[in-house]
Steps between C-alpha positions, in 0.01 A plus 500: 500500500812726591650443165161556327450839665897568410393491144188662468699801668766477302288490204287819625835654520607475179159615374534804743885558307328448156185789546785698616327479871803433631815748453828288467680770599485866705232610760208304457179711450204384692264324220195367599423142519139385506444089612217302513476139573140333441512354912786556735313298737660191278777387712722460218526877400683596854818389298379732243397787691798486723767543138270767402536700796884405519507625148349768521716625820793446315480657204327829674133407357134619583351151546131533526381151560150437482284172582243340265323398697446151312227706285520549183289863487737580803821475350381699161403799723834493664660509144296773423589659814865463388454671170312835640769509738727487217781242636790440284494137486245211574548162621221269491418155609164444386202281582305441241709571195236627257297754755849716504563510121270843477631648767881383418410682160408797692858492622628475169318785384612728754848402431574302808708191501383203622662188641293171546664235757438142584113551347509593180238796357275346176512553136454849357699771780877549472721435762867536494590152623398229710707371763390149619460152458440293171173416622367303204844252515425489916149293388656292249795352757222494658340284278844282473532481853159312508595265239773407672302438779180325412607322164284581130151468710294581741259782688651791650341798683659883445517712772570886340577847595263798473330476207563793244879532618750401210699238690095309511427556184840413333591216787218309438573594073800333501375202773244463229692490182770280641212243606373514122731232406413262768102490431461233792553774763188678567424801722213423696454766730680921503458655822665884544621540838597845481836491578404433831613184739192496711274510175774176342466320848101513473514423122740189526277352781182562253667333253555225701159413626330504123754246383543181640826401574690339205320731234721820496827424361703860622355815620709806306572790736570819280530710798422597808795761554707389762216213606491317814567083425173473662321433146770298399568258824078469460532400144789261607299331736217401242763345223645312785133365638462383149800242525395398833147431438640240213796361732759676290824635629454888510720687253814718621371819327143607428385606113447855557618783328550853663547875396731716602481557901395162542789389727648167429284323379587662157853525511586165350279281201346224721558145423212340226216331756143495411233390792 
């Protein structure tokens, strides 16, 4: 997580240096930097908003960090805010990436830079980079992960992130068009969990009530940001009932695949073992 937040600085950084934000040389003038992250309730972004504050002490900048709120309608009106108060730059981690496009537009047209990070902002605004994760590969190692795990067959239950973010939408892309070529793997059941460890927890347990054990293959984690195991030990449990209740040795690892955050239970591929 340390090394992820190293980059994404870095990589705001060099954005700052490239608008010309960021003097390389001389008395730095006091620019304006206007921030906005779609929920900084999300454990994960205290990593974030720590480097931007760092940053932004640093290299003698305004940081005006604002909180989305986790609503879509909330975050536009702080962009909007942003652009009548006329900041020189603005960095934006959006929640739903299609709501911000207008008002990312807005930006443009008042000549304001903007800089989307870890969420990307949707098609038709201009943005001078992104600086984040490949997303769309994430879902399909995903997807090679679970082959690995559970062989060319079998059912498997998706747990996702807020719905309308870009790591969702291309996560579960790229999941999906890595599974294409193995037709015997089916999705039976996408549950969003917001991001959110309690909401994974409850949605793990769910699935595990409405299907018997022995007829979920893998559950696929694509978040929660820095989860508690809790959904994962749970899951782990069920696979395992599922060779006892046949008087089968338990296998060493459990078929599940998990996002980033998800501890270490998806640090390595886990060994092929269906139930």
């Amino acid at each position: 997580m340390k090394g992820l937040r190293r980059v994404l600085i870095a990589g705001l950084l060099a954005s700052l240096f490239l608008v010309g934000i960021i003097p390389t040389s001389g008395a730095a003038p006091l620019f304006t930097v206007g921030a906005t992250i779609w929920d900084m309730s999300v454990p994960f972004y205290a990593n974030f908003i720590k480097g931007l504050n760092d940053g932004a002490s640093k290299y003698g900048l305004k940081l005006l960090l604002r909180d989305g709120q986790g609503d879509p309608n909330t975050q536009v009106a702080v962009v909007r805010q942003f652009i009548a108060e006329k900041v020189d730059l603005i960095v934006i981690v959006p929640g739903d990436a299609q709501a911000v496009v207008p008002v990312v537009k807005q930006a443009n047209a008042a000549g304001i830079p903007v800089i989307a990070a870890n969420n990307r902002v949707g098609e038709g605004a201009t943005v001078v980079t992104f600086v984040g994760a490949d997303d769309h590969y994430f879902g399909m190692q995903q997807g090679k992960l679970l082959v690995e795990a559970i062989g060319t067959s079998g059912q498997v239950a998706l747990l996702m992130g807020e719905l309308g973010t870009s790591p969702q939408i291309l996560r579960r892309k790229g999941l999906e068009e890595y599974l294409k070529a193995y037709p015997g793997i089916k999705i039976v059941s996408a549950i969003s969990e917001g991001w959110d460890s309690a909401r994974a927890l409850a949605a793990t347990q769910d699935l595990l009530s409405r299907y018997p054990v022995g007829q979920l293959s893998a559950i696929v984690c694509q978040g929660p940001r820095r989860a508690s195991p809790k959904p994962l030990i749970v899951a782990i449990c069920y696979f395992i009932r599922a060779y006892v209740d046949r008087g089968e040795a338990a296998p060493s690892e459990p078929a599940l695949s998990g996002g980033r955050g998800s501890d270490r239970a998806s640090s390595a591929p886990p060994r092929r073992w269906r139930p």
